[in-house]
KOLGUFI-378172 format. One record per residue (C-alpha): residue number from 1; residue in one letter; x, y, z. Coordinates in steps of 0.25 Angstrom, whole numbers. Layout:
REM residues N
i = NUM aa = A xx = X yy = Y zz = Z
...
END
This chain:
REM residues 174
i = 1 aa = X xx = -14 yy = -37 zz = -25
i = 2 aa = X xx = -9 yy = -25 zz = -32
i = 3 aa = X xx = 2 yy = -16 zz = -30
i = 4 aa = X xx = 4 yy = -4 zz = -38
i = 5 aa = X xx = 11 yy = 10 zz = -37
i = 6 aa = X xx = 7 yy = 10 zz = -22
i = 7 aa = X xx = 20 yy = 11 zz = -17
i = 8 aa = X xx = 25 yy = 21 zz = -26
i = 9 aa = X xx = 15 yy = 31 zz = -21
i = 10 aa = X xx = 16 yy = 29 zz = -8
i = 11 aa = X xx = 31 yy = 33 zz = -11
i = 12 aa = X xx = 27 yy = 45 zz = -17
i = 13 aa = X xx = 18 yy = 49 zz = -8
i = 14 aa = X xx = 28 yy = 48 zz = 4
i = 15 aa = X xx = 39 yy = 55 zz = -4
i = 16 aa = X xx = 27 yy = 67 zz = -5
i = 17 aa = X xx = 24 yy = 65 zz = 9
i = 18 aa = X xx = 38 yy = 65 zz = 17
i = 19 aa = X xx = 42 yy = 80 zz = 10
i = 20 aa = X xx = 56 yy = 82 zz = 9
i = 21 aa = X xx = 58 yy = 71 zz = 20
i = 22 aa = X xx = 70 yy = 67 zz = 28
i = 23 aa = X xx = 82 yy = 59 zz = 21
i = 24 aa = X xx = 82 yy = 45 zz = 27
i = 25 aa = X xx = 65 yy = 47 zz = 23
i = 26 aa = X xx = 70 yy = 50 zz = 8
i = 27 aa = X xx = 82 yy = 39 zz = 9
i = 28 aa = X xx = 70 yy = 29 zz = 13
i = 29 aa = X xx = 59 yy = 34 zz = 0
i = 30 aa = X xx = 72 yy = 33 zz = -10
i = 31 aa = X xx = 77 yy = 17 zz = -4
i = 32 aa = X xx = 61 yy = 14 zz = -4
i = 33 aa = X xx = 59 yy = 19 zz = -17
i = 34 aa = X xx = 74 yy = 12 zz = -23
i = 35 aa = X xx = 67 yy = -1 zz = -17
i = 36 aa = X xx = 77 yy = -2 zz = -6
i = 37 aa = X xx = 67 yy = -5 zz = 4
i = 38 aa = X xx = 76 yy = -9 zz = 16
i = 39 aa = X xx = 83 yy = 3 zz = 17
i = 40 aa = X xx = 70 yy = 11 zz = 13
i = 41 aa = X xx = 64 yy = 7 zz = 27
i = 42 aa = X xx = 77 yy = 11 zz = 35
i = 43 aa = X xx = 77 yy = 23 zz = 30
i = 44 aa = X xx = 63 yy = 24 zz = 33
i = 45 aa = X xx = 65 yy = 21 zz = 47
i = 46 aa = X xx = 75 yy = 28 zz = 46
i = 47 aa = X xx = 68 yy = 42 zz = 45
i = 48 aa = X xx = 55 yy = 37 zz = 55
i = 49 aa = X xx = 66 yy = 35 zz = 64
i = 50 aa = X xx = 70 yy = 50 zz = 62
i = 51 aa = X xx = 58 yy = 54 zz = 64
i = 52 aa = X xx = 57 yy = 59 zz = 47
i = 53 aa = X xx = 46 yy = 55 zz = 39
i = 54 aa = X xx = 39 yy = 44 zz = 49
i = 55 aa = X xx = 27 yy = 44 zz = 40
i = 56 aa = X xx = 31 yy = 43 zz = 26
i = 57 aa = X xx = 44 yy = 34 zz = 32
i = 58 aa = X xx = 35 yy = 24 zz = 38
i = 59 aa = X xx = 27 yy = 23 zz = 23
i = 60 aa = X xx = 42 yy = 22 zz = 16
i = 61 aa = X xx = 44 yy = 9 zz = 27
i = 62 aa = X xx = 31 yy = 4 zz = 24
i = 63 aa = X xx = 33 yy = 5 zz = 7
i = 64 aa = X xx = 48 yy = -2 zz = 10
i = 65 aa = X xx = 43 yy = -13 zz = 19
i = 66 aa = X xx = 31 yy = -14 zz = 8
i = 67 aa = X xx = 41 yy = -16 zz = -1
i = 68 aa = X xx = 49 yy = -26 zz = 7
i = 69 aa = X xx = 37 yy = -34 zz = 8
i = 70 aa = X xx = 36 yy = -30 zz = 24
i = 71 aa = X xx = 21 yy = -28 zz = 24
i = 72 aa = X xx = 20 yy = -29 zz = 39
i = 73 aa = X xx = 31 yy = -19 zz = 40
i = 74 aa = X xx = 25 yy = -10 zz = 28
i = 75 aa = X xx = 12 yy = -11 zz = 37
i = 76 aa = X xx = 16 yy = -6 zz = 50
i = 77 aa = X xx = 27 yy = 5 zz = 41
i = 78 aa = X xx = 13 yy = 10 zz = 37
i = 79 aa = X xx = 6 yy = 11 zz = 49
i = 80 aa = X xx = 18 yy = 19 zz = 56
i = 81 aa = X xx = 18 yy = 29 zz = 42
i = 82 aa = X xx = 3 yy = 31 zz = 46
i = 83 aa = X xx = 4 yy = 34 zz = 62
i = 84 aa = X xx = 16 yy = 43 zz = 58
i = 85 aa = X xx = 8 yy = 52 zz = 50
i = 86 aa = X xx = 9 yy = 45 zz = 33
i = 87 aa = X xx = -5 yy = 48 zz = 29
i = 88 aa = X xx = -12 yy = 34 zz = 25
i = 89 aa = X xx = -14 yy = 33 zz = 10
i = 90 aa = X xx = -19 yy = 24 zz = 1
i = 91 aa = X xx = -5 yy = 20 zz = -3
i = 92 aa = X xx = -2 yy = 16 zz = 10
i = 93 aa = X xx = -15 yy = 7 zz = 13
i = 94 aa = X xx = -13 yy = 1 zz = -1
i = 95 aa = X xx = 1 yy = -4 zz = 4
i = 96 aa = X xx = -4 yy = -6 zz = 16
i = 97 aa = X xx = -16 yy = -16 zz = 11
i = 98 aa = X xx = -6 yy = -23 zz = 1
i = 99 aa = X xx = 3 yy = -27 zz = 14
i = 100 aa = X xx = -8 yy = -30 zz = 22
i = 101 aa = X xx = -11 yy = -39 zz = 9
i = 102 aa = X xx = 2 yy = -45 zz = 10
i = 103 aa = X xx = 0 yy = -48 zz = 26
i = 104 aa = X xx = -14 yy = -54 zz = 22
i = 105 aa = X xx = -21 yy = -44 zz = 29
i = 106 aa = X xx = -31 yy = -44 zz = 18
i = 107 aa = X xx = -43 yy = -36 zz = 28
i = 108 aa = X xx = -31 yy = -26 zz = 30
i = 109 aa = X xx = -28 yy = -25 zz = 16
i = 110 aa = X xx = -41 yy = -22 zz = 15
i = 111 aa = X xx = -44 yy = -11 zz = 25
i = 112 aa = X xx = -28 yy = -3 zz = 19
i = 113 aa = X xx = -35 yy = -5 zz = 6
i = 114 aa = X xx = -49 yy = 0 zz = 8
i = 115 aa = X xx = -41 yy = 12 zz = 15
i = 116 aa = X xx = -32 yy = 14 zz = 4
i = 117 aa = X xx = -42 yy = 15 zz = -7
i = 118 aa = X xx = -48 yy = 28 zz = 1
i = 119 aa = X xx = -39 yy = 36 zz = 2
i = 120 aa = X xx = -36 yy = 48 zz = -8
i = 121 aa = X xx = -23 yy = 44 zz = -12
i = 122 aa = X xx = -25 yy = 34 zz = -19
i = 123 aa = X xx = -22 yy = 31 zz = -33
i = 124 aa = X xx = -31 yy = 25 zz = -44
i = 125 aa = X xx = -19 yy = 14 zz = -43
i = 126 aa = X xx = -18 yy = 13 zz = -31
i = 127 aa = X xx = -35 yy = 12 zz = -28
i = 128 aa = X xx = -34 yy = 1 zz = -38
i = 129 aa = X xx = -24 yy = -8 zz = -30
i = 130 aa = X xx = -31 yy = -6 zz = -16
i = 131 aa = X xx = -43 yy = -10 zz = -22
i = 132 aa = X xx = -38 yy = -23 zz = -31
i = 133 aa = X xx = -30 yy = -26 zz = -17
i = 134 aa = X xx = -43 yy = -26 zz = -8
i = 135 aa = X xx = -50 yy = -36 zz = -18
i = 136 aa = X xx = -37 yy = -45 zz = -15
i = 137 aa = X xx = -38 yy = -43 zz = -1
i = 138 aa = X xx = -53 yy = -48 zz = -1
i = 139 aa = X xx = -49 yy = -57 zz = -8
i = 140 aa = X xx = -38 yy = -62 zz = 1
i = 141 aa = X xx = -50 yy = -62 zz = 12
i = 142 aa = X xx = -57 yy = -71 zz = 4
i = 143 aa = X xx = -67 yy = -61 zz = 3
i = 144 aa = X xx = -72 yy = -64 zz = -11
i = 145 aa = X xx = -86 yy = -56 zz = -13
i = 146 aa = X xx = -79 yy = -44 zz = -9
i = 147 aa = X xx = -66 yy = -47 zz = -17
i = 148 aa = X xx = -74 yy = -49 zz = -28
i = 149 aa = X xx = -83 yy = -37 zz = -27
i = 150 aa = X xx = -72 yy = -29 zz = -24
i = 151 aa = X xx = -65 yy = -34 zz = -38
i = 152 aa = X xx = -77 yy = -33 zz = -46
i = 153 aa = X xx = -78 yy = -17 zz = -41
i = 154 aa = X xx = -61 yy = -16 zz = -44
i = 155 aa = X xx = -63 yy = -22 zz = -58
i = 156 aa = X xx = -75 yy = -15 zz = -63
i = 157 aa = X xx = -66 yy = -3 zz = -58
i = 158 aa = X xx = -54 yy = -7 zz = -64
i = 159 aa = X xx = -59 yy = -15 zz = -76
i = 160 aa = X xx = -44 yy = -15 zz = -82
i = 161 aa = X xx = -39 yy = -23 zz = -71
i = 162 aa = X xx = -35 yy = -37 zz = -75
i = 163 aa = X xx = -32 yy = -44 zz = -63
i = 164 aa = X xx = -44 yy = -39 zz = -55
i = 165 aa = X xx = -52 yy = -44 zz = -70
i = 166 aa = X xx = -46 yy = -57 zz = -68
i = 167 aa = X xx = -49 yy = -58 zz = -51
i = 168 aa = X xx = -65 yy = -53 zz = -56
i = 169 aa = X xx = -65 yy = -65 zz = -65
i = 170 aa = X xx = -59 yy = -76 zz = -55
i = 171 aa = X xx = -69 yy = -71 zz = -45
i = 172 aa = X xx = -81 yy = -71 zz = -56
i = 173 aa = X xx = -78 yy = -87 zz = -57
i = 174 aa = X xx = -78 yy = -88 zz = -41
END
């Protein structure tokens, strides 16, 4: 599974998103981005409890418990953003794929994944990951004709990729 500059954009793009925001909002992007995670989710809450920035304070919770390795919690951070108004972007379903990943919910990873490669926002970078993670997720499902298929489309669009060169070689002597 890769895992690139996802969470740096997300970052950015809620930094664009929550304006001039509210202090405890701000407190929270600057422990997130500091790697102080614990406190970065008591801000956070913090300011959805005052009723500031629920959307985008939601997404910063999400990206702390993400880091903490709480993919449950990052999961149900993410589902709160999206019913209080954070618009659903390919960032968030890549992240939402990789803890879905981390769960073992390999059909879910699939379906944030498949979501995430159509929307707008997404980088080239960020394309490029979604769509190496949905071959480990069919993978993962045991699902080899369509993991390899799926690897022989990623690699002959991303011949320079040596990992996915060396998973089309594996799957060649199968």
């Amino acid at each position: 599974m890769k895992k690139t500059g996802t969470i740096f954009l997300l970052l950015v793009c809620c930094m664009i998103l929550s304006g001039c925001g509210k202090i405890e909002y701000k407190t929270g992007m600057e422990h997130l981005k500091s790697g102080e995670y614990e406190t970065a989710v008591e801000r956070f809450e913090k300011a959805i409890d005052e009723e500031r920035n629920i959307g985008d304070s939601y997404c910063g919770v999400a990206l702390a418990k993400w880091e903490m390795k709480d993919y449950e919690g990052a999961i149900e951070a993410f589902q709160s953003a999206l019913e209080n108004g954070s618009e659903e972007t390919g960032a968030i379903d890549n992240i939402l794929g990789a803890c879905k990943m981390q769960l073992g919910d390999y059909k879910g990873a699939l379906e944030a994944y498949e979501k995430g490669i159509q929307k707008e926002d997404c980088t080239e970078e960020m394309l490029r990951e979604m769509k190496f993670n949905i071959i480990a997720a069919y993978e993962k499902l045991e699902d080899w004709e369509t993991a390899k298929a799926k690897l022989a489309g990623y690699v002959s669009e991303y011949p320079d990729d040596a990992q996915a060169a060396k998973e089309a070689e594996f799957f060649s002597t199968r």
